[in-house]
C-alpha positions as CSV (number, residue, x, y, z in Angstrom):
1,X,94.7,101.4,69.0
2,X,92.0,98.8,67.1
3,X,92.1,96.8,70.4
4,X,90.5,99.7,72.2
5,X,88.6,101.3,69.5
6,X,86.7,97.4,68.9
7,X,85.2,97.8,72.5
8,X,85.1,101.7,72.9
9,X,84.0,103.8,70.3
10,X,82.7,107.0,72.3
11,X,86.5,108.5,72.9
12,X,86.8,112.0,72.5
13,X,89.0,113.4,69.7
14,X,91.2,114.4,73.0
15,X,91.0,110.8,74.4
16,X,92.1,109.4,71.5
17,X,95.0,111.4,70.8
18,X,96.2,110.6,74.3
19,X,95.6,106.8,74.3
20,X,97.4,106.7,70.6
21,X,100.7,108.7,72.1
22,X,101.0,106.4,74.7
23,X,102.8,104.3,72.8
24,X,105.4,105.9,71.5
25,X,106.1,107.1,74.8
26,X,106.1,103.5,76.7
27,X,108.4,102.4,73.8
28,X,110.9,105.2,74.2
29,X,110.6,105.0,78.2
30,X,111.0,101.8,78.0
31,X,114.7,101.8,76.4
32,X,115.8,103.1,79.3
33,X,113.5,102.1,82.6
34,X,112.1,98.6,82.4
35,X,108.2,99.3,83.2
36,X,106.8,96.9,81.0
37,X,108.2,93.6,80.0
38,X,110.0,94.4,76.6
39,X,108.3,91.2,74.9
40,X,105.1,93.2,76.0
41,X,105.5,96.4,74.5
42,X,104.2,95.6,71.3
43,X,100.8,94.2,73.0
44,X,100.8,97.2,75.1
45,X,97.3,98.4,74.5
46,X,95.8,94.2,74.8
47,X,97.8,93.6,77.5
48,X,98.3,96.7,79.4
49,X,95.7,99.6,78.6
50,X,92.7,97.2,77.2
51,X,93.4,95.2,80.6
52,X,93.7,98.4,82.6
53,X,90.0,99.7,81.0
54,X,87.6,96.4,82.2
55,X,87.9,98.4,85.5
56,X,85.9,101.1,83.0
57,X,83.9,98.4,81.8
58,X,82.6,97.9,84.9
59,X,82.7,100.9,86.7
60,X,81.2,103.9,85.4
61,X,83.0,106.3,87.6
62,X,81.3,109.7,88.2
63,X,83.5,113.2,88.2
64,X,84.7,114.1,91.6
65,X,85.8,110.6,93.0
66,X,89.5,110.3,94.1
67,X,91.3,106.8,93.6
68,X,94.2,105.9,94.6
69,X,96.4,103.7,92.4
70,X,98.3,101.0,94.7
71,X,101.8,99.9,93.2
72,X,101.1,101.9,89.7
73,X,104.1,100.7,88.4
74,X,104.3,102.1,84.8
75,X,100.6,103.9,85.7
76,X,98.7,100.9,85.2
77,X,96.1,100.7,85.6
78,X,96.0,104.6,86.5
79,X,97.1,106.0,83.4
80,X,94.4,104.2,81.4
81,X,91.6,105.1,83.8
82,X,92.4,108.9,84.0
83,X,92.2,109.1,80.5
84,X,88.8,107.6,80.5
85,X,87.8,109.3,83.3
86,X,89.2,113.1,83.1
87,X,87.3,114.3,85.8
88,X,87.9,111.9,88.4
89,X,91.6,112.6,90.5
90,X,93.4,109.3,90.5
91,X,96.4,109.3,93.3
92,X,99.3,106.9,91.7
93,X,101.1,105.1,94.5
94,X,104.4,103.3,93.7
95,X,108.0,102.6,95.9
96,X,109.8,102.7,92.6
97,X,111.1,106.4,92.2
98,X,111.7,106.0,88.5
99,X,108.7,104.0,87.4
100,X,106.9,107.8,89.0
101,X,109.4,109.4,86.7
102,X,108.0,107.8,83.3
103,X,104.4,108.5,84.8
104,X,105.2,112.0,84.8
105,X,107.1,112.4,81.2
106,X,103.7,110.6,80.1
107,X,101.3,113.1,82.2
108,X,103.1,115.9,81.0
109,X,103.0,114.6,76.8
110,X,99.2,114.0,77.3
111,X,98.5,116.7,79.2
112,X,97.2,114.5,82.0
113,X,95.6,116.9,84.8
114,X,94.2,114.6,86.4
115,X,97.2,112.6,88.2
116,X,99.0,112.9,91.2
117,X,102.2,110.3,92.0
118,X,103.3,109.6,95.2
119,X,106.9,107.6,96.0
120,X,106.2,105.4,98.7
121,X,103.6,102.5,100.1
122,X,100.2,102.9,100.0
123,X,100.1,101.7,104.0
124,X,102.6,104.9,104.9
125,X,99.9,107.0,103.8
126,X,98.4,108.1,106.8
127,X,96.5,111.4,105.8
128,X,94.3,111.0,102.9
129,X,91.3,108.7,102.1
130,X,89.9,107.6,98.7
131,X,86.4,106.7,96.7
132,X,88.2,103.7,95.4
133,X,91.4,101.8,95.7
134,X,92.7,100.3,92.2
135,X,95.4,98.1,91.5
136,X,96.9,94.9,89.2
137,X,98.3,91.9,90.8
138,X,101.2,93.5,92.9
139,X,100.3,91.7,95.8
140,X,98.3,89.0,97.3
141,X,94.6,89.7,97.9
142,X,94.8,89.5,101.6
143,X,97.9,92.0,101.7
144,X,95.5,94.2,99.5
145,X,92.8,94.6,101.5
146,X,95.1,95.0,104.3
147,X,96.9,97.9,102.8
148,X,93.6,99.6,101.2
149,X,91.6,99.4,104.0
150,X,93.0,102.0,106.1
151,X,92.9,104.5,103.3
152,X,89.1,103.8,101.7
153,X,85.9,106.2,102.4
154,X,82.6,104.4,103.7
155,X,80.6,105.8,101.3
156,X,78.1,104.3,98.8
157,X,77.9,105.4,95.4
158,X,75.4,105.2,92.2
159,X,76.7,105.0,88.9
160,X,75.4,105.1,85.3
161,X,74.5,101.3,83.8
162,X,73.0,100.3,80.7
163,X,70.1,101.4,79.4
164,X,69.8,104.2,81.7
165,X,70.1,101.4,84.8
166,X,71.7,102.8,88.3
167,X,74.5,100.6,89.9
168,X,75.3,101.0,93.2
169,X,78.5,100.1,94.6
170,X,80.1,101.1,98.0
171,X,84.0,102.5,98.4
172,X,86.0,99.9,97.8
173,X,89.1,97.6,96.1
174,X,89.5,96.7,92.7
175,X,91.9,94.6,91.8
176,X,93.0,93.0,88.3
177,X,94.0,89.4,88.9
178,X,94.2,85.9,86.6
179,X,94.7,82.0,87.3
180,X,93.9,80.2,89.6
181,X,92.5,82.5,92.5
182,X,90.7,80.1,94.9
183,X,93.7,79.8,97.8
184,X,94.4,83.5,97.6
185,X,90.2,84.3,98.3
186,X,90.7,82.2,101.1
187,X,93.8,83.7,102.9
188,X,92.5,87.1,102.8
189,X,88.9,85.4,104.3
190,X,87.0,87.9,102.0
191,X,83.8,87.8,99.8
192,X,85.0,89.5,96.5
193,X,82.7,89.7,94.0
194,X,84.3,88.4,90.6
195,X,84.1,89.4,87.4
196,X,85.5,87.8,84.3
197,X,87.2,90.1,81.8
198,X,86.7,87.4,78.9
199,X,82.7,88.2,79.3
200,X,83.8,92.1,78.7
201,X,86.7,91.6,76.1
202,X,86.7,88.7,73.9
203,X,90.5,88.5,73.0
204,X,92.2,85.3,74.4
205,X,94.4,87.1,76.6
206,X,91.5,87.3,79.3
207,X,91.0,84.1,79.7
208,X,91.6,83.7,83.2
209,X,92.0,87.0,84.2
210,X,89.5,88.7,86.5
211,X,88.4,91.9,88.1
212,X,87.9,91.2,91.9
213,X,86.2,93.7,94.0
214,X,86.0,94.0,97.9
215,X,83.7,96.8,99.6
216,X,84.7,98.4,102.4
């Protein structure tokens, strides 16, 4: 929990109950579903929910958005983000019928009201579109863009910055990615803008690793 409390010290005494249970929850899970790569579960809150909040870092999401988590997996970054964001309705998206089952023991011990799962593809999704499409590295960027598209609003949006600053941003993907990213820009023949999660969090973990994000 001192990884998330170093960068976020305005949690609720709610918030932070939920973000401490989660790991005893992935742990036990865990034993008996592989979401998380057992040599990760000890750096679960560096290397899964501290990764998973940069989107939060950057994106002051306002209450009333809908985003749609594409290939959640374990409910990253979904879980996270809902927690952060109670009143915004995040969608979780994964093909993985059991991966939705650990999402939900988790929803239910947290008392998560804000989640929705969904066993399936995000492209099969033919009757719903969302404020925002998240996701982390399940796919290439071009694939991404490909499967959000269809599903994403074409709205613009203004959200709180620092120091009482507005930010605007239009409906759009956000994706967690690291390495070397130049080919992958260039399949998809997108502009992304890129953000570096080493200039938000200062653990060596981030080096590398990057929050990319495509408007609609």
């Amino acid at each position: 929990m001192e990884k998330l409390t170093k960068y976020f010290s305005e949690f609720t005494p709610v918030q932070h109950k939920q973000f401490e249970l989660l790991k005893d929850l992935y742990t036990e899970w865990n034993q008996n579903i592989n979401v998380i790569s057992r040599k990760d579960i000890d750096s679960l809150y560096e290397k899964h929910v501290l990764h998973s909040l940069s989107i939060a870092a950057s994106f002051n999401f306002s209450a009333g958005l809908e985003i749609i988590d594409i290939g959640t997996g374990g409910g990253f970054p979904g879980v996270p983000l809902a927690i952060f964001f109670p009143e915004v309705q995040f969608y979780l998206v994964d093909s993985i019928g059991k991966k939705l089952k650990v999402i939900e023991a988790v929803k239910e011990a947290t008392g998560l009201k804000n989640i929705r799962t969904k066993h399936g593809r995000a492209e099969e999704i033919k009757d719903r579109k969302f404020d925002f499409a998240v996701t982390r590295a399940v796919a290439p960027l071009k694939d991404l863009i490909s499967w959000s598209r269809p599903l994403l609003k074409k709205n613009n949006y203004e959200f709180d910055g620092p120091e009482g600053s507005k930010v605007r941003f239009r409906s759009g993907l956000i994706c967690l990615k690291g390495g070397d990213l130049a080919q992958e820009i260039s399949d998809s023949e997108a502009r992304p803008r890129m953000m570096e999660i080493s200039h938000i969090f200062d653990e060596p973990y981030f080096h590398e690793k990057f929050i990319l994000y495509v408007p609609q």
